[in-house]
N, C-alpha and C positions, 0 to 999 in steps of 0.2 A: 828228846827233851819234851815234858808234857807241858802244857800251857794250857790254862784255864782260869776264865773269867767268872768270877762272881758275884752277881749282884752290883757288876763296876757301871758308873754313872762319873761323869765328865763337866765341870763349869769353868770356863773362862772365870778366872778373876779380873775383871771389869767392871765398869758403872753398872752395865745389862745383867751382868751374872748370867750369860748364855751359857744353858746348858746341853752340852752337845751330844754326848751320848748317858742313855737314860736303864738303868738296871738291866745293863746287857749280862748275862748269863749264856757263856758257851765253850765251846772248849777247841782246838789249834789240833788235828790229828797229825801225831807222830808220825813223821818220814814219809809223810804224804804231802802232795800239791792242794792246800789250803787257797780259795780264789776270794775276795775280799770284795762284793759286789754294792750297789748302792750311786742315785744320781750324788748331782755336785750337792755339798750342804749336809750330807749325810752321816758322816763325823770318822770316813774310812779313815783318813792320816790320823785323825786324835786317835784310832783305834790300835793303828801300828806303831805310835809312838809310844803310848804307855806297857808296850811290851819288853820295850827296853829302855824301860826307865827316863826316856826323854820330857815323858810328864807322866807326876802322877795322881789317880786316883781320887778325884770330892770324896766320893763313897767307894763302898766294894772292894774286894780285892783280886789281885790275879798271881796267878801263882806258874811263875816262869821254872821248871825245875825246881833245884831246890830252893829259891827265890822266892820272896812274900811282895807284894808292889803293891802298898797300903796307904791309906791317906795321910799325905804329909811325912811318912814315915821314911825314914832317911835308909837307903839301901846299902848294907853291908858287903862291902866289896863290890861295888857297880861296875870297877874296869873289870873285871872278871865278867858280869851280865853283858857287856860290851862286846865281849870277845864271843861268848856263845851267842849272842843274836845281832847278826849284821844288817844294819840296814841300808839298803841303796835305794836314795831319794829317785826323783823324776829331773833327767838332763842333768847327771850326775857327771858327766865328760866337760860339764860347764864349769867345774871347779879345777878340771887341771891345771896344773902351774908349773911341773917340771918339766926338765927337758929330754926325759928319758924316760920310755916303757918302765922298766925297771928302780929308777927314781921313786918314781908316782907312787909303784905299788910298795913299795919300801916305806914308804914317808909316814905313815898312819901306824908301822910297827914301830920307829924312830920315835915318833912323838910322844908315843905312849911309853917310850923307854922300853919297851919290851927286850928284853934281854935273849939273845936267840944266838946259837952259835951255825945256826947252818941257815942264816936269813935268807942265802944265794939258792940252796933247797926250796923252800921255801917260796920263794917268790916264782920260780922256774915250775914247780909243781902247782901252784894258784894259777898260771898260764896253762899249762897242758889241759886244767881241769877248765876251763875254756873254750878249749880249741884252738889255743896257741901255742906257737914253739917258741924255743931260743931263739931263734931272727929274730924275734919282734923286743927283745931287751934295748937296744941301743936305739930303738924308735922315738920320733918326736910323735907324742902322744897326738898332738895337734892334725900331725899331718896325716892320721889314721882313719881309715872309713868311716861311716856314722855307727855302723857296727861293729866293728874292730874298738871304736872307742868306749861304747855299752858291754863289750867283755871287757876291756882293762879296768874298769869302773868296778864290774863285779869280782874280776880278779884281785881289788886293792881290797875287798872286803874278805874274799876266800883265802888271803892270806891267814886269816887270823886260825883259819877252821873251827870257824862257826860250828856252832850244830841246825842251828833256826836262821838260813836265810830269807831277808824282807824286800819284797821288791814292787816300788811302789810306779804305777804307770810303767812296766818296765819296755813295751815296747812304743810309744811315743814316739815319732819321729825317724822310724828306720822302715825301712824299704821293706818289701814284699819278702825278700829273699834275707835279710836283717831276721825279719821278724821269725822266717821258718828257723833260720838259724837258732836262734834265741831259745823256741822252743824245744828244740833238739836237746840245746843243753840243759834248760830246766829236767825236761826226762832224764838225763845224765846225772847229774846232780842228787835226785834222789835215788834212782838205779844203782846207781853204783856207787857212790859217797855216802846213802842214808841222808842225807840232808833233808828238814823239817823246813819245805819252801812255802812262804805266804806271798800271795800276789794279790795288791791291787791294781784293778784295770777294768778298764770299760769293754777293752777290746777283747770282748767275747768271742769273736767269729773263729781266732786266731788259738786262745787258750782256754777253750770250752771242751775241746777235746780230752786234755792233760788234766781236768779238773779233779780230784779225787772228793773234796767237800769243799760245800760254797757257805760262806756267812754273808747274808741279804741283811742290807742297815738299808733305814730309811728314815728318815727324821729323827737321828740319833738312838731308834729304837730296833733290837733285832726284829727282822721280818719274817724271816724262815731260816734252815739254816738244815743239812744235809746233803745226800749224795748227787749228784744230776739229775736221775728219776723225780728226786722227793719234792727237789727245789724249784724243778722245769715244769711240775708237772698243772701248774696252774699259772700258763702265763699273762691270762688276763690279770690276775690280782697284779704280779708284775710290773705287769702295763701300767697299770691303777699307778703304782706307787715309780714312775718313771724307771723300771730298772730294763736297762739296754737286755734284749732276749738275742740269742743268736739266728742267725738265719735258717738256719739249716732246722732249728727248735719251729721254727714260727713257718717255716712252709710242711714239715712235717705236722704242724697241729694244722692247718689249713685243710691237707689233704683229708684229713679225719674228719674235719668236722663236714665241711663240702661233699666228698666221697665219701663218707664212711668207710675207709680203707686205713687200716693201722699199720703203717711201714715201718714201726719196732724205734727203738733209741737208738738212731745211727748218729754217730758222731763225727763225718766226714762224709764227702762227695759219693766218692769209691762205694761204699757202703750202702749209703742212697741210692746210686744208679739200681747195683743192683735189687735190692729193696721194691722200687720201681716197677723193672725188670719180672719180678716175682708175680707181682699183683696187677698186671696189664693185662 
């Protein structure tokens, strides 16, 4: 599903009329991991809301597939935009309420009426596409790991089969071993489901690798916006504009500038070592 922003600009309607994001023009690559960068105050959430219609548009438009998201413009069919682009907030495990794995993820196709004759498919297949089995059905969501409960979270969304999953802060609060997990399955997701993943997060260090294209906001304005190369390759500006660099980015410019030794775009340890290894 293509998505692409044009000319879209963002106002609180308020006393202040802040306005939060300012003639962003850019475009959400297809069946690629999309990474949504920028400090606090930089209008990432207004950016992933108005993609599925949660707000929309002072100016500009954006065109979600065959979707127009125009100002003020009332969206034809939105539970349908709903269903192709899911979004999972940050501590989204904090909304549980039922008393069952299975419940949970069911509940969101229920309320929408969705009409489904194989819901029990369904719902067993949103797990698998996880990394979970049929055990975990008759689970008290509650009583699940903090990672176990960030995949039922995205499972209640994968029900619908999305085509555009949104995942905002998704690793927040899980563990070292959470968080590898986590990324495994984003690879997954698009690997083998095509799935169109956007992720906001700070946490670089962790999904800097999986990046396929980054959109850089900074005071509601795009910054930069391209591959790893394009995007990394001037991290002072970066700096300049508070945006979290990853480490591995920022000892590898070190080495460069101090030694004049170029150790290549490595995007992991492994890689580095030998990089290293090479030029000693």
């Amino acid at each position: 599903m293509e998505i692409e922003f044009k000319n879209v600009s963002y106002t609180y309607d308020s006393i202040e009329k802040k306005e939060v994001l300012k003639e962003i023009t850019t475009k959400i690559i297809k069946e690629k991991i999309n990474i949504i960068l920028g400090p606090s105050g930089s209008g990432k959430t207004t950016f992933i809301e108005l993609i599925n219609g949660l707000l929309l548009p002072s100016k500009g438009k954006i065109k979600v597939g065959n979707f127009i998201i125009g100002d003020k413009k009332k969206i034809k069919n939105i539970k349908q935009l709903r269903f192709d682009v899911g979004l999972v907030f940050q501590f989204p495990e904090e909304q549980f309420f039922k008393e069952t794995v299975k419940k949970e993820i069911a509940f969101g196709m229920e309320y929408f009426k969705y009409k489904l004759n194989v819901l029990d498919k369904r719902i067993i297949d949103s797990l698998k596409m996880v990394g979970l089995d049929e055990s975990y059905l008759n689970c008290n969501p509650l009583e699940l790991s903090d990672g176990e409960k960030r995949k039922v979270a995205i499972a209640s969304i994968l029900v619908f089969n999305p085509k555009v999953l949104i995942l905002d802060e998704p690793t927040v609060g899980l563990d070292n071993k959470s968080r590898k997990d986590l990324v495994r399955l984003i690879l997954r997701l698009k690997k083998h489901h095509k799935k169109t993943v956007i992720i906001v997060s700070h946490d670089l260090d962790v999904l800097y690798p999986i990046g396929d294209n980054y959109i850089v906001l900074s005071e509601g304005k795009l910054l930069k916006n391209g591959n790893r190369e394009e995007v990394f390759k001037n991290i002072r500006l970066l700096k300049k504009h508070n945006i979290v660099v990853p480490k591995i980015v920022e000892f590898i410019n070190r080495v460069k500038e101090k030694k004049d030794i170029k150790l290549g775009d490595e995007d992991n340890t492994r890689d580095l070592m030998k990089a290293i290894y090479r030029n000693v």
